[in-house]
N, C-alpha and C positions, 0 to 999 in steps of 0.2 A: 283641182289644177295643181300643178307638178312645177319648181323650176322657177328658178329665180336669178338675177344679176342684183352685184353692189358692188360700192365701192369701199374698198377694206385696206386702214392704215397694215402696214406691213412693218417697217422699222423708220426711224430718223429719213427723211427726205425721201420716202416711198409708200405712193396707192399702186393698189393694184384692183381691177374690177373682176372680179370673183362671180362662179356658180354659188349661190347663195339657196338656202333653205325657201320654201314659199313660205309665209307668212301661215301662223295658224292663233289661235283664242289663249293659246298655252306659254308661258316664257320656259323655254327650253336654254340648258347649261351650253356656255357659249360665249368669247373674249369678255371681258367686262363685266358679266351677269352677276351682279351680287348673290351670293348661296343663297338667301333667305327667299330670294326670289323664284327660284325656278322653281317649275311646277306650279305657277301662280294659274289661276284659272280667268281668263279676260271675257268675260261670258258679254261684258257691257260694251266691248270695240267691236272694230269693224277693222275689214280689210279694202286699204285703196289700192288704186293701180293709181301710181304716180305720174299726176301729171307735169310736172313742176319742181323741183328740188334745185338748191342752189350751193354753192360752195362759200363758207364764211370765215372768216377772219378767224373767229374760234378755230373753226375744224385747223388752221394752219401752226395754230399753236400746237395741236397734237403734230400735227405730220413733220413740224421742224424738232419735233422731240422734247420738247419742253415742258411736257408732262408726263404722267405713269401709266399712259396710255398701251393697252396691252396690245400685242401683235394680232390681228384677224380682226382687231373689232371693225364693224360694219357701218361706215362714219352718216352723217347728214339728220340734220334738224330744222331744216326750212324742205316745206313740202306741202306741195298745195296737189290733189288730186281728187278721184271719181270712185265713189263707196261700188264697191263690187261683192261684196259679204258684209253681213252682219251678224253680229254676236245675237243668241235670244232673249238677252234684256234689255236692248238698243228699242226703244221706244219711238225716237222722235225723228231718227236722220233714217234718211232711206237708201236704196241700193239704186244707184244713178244721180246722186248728189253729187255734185262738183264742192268743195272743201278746202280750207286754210287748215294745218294745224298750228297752232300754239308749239312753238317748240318746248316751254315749261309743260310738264305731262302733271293734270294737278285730278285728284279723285273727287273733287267737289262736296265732300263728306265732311272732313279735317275742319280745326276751328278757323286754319291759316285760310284757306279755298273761302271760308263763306264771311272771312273777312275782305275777301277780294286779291290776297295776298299768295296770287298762284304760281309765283315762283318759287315759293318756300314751301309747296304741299309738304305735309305730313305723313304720308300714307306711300308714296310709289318710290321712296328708297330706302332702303334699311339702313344707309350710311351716315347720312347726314339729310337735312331738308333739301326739298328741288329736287324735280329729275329732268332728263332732257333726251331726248332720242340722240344713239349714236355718239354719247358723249363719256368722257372719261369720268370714275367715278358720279357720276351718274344715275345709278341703278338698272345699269346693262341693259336699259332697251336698244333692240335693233333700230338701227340709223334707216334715214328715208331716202339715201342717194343709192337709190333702187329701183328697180322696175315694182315691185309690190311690199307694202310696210301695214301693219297691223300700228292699230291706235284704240289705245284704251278709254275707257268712259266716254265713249265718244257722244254720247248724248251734252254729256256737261264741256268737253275741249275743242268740240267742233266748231267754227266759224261755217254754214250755211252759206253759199251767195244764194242771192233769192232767183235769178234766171243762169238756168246753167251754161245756155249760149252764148249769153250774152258775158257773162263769165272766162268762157273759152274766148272771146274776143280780145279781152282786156288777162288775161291769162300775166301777161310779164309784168305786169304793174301790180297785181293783185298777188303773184306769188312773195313780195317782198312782205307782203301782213306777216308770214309765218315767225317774221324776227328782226330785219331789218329796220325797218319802217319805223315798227312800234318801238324799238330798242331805242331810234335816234329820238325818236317823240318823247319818249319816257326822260333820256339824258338832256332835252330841251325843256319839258315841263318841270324838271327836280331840280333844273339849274333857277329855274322865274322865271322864264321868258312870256313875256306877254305884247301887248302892243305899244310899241316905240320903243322896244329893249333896243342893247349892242348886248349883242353874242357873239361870243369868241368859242371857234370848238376845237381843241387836239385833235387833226389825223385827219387826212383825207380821203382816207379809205372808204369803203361802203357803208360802212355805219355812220361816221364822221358825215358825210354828203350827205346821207338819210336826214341826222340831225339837224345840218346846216336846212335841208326842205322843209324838214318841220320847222325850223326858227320862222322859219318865213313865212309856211302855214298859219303858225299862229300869232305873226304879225309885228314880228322883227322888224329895226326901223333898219340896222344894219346887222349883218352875218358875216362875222370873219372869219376864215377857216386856216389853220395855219398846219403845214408839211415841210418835209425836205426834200419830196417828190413832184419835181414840176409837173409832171404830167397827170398825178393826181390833182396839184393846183389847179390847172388848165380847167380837169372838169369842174372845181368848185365856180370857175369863174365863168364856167359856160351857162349857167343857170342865177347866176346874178348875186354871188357872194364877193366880197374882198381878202383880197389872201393875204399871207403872211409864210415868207419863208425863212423857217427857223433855224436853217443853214450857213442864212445872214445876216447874221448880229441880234440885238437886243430885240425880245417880243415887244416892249412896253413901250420904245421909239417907234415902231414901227407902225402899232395901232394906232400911236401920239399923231403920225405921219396922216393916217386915217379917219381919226376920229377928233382929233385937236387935244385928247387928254390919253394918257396912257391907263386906263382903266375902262371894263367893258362891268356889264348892270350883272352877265349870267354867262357862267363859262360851263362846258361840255367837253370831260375825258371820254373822247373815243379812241384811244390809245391804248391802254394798258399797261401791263407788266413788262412785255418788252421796249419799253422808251427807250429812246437814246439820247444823250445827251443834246444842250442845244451848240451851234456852231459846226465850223466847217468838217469833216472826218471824226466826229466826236463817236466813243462808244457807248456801249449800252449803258445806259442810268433809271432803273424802273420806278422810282420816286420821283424823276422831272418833271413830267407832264402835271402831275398832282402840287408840286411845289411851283411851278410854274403860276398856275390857274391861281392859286392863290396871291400872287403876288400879282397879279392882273385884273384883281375882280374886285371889286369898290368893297369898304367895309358895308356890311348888312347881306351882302349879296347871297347868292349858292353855288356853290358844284353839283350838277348833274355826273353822275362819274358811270356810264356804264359800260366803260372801258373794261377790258378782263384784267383779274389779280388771282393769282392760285393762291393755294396753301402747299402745294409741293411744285416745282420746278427744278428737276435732273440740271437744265444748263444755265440756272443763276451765275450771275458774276462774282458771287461772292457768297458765305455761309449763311448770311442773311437771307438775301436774296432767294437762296433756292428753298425757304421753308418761310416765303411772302412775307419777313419782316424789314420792311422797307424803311430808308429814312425820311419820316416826312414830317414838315412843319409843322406839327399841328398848334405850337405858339403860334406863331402866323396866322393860321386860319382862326385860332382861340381869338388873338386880338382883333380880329377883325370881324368878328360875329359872323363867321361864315357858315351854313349851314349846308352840309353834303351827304349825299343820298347815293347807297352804293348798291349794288346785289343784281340777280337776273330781274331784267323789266319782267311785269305780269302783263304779258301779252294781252290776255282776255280782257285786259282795264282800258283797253286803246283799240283794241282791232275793228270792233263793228263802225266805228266813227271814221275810222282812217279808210276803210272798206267805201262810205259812200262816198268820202272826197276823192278817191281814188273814179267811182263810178259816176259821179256828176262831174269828172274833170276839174276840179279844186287843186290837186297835185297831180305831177308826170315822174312819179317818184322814180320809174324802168329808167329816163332819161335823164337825171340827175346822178343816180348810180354806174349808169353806165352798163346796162344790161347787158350781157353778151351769151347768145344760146350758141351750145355744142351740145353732141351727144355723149348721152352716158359711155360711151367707150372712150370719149378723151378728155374725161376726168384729169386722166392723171396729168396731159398737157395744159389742163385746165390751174392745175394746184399750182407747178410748173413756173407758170407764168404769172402768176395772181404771188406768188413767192418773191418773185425778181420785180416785182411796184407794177406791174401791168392796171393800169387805172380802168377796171373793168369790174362786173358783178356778174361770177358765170353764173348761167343758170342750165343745169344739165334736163337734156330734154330724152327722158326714155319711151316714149310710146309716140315720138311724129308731133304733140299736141301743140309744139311750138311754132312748126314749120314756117308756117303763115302770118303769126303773130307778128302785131309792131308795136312800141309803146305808144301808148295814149299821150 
């Protein structure tokens, strides 16, 4: 087969969906590709036809320029589709498998992998640990906001569903395993959330929501979610969280207002490096969200942080800022025994479990985030608008697979 589409960062505030190479066993030289890489031979992946890919908070930090994101690269790391090729040492997934990927790409080999620690593999970037489809620095794998994406090891990164139909049913709920889901899950387990917690999470964005469903999954007595974006609010509150808007005034009255004490048990940066400061027209401040949490979260407590933090950002506010050395209290958090957990979640350490709550109806995680399917050709009104606070989770549909789908 011949011929391919994606969606490809171009410069600062521009995709463009591009004639793309089809997918083949080989990493061929190309935006992003680490040298050490090409010419790698993926004898152990397979090729899907995507059925599922979504646009993520991450991908927007490349496309608003705020990384060293090169021009061409071929963006998307959430991608759920149908094995169509396999490599000849792919043993165990077969050709008509319906499939999550992990957007951590981990070789299951490495001492990090068979600790369980598959964000940090050791084996699939020559740059630093972790790698991720379509992501800057990275180790230049081709992104999956594609019609066709090659995935390595796929015996050890694939997530299975066990009926493919039944799969394709539940298709919008189930594409969020590949990062969303498990991220929010990940930043509500490393904060403590267990049952009768108060959780408090930064950012109402698609991850922040994710989290906010997982607090509740896992038995949250209450879930605050705080924005400066009403209408991201709106959706936290459509699914049964209390908000907080950080536009107006003190977080810690406001929870007080909430919960009778200004302190929550387990706090969640789904935020990141771009923060802004809190109050009315404030600017960017990438230490707030992280100074914040701490100042709200009982001594003994944790931060779940899986908010993003670069080590390089082109439009830092300051010289600090754009080489990720932030101000942050870590007296504060010292005194306070607080205990914070940062870095890419390991997908694979959460998915098959989030998989059946998803499949026995447990969570409606598509209706919490706010699902919204377009086609791969308006991507780019996709990015667009998910830029300007659009309280949505697109999910780019390239082969029809969505048409019909609803969230569960």
């Amino acid at each position: 087969m011949s011929g391919n589409k994606g969606v490809a960062y171009l410069e600062p505030g521009t995709v463009e969906v591009r004639t793309t190479d089809y997918p083949t066993f080989e990493i061929k030289d190309g935006p992003g590709v680490a040298s050490e890489n090409i010419g790698r031979r993926c004898r152990h992946g397979v090729i899907l036809k995507v059925l599922a890919t979504n646009i993520c908070g991450s991908d927007q930090h490349m496309v608003r320029g705020r990384t060293t994101a090169p021009a061409g690269l071929v963006l998307g790391h959430e991608i759920t589709g149908e094995v169509v090729e396999r490599g000849p040492d792919v043993e165990f997934i077969d050709i008509g498998d319906v499939v999550s990927v992990p957007f951590n790409i981990a070789c299951g080999r490495c001492r990090n992998c068979k600790e369980r620690k598959t964000g940090i593999c050791l084996n699939v970037n020559p740059a630093r640990p972790g790698a991720a489809y379509g992501y800057v620095d990275m180790g230049g794998w081709v992104g999956g906001q594609a019609e066709y994406v090659m995935v390595p090891y796929a015996d050890f990164n694939l997530l299975k569903f066990p009926d493919p139909d039944e799969a394709r049913e539940k298709l919008l709920d189930l594409t969020m395993l590949s990062d969303i889901f498990p991220t929010g899950f990940h930043g509500a387990v490393t904060a403590g959330t267990t049952v009768g917690s108060t959780v408090y999470v930064a950012g109402a964005g698609p991850v922040g929501l994710a989290a906010a469903a997982a607090a509740q999954l896992l038995g949250a007595a209450v879930v605050i979610v705080g924005d400066l974006n009403t209408e991201r609010l709106a959706q936290a509150r459509s699914f049964g969280c209390e908000t907080v808007d950080v536009s107006q005034g003190s977080i810690e009255e406001q929870i007080a207002q909430i919960l009778g004490e200004p302190e929550v048990d387990a706090a969640v940066d789904a935020v990141g490096f771009e923060a802004r400061a809190h109050g009315p027209d404030a600017g960017e401040a990438p230490a707030t969200v992280l100074n914040s949490l701490m100042s709200i979260t009982h001594a003994g407590g944790a931060l779940g942080i899986p908010g993003l933090y670069v080590t390089d950002d082109p439009g830092g506010v300051d010289e600090d800022a754009r080489t990720g050395t932030l101000k942050v209290r870590l007296g504060l958090g010292w005194a306070k025994s607080h205990r914070f957990t940062t870095g890419q979640c390991p997908v694979m350490k959460y998915h098959r479990g989030l998989m059946k709550a998803i499949l026995h109806g447990r969570v409606h995680i598509a209706k919490a985030v706010g699902a919204t399917v377009i086609g791969l050709d308006d991507a780019p009104r996709g990015y667009t608008e998910f830029d300007r606070g659009a309280s949505r989770k697109y999910v780019l549909n390239p082969h029809g697979a969505l048409d019909t789908v609803q969230p569960v």
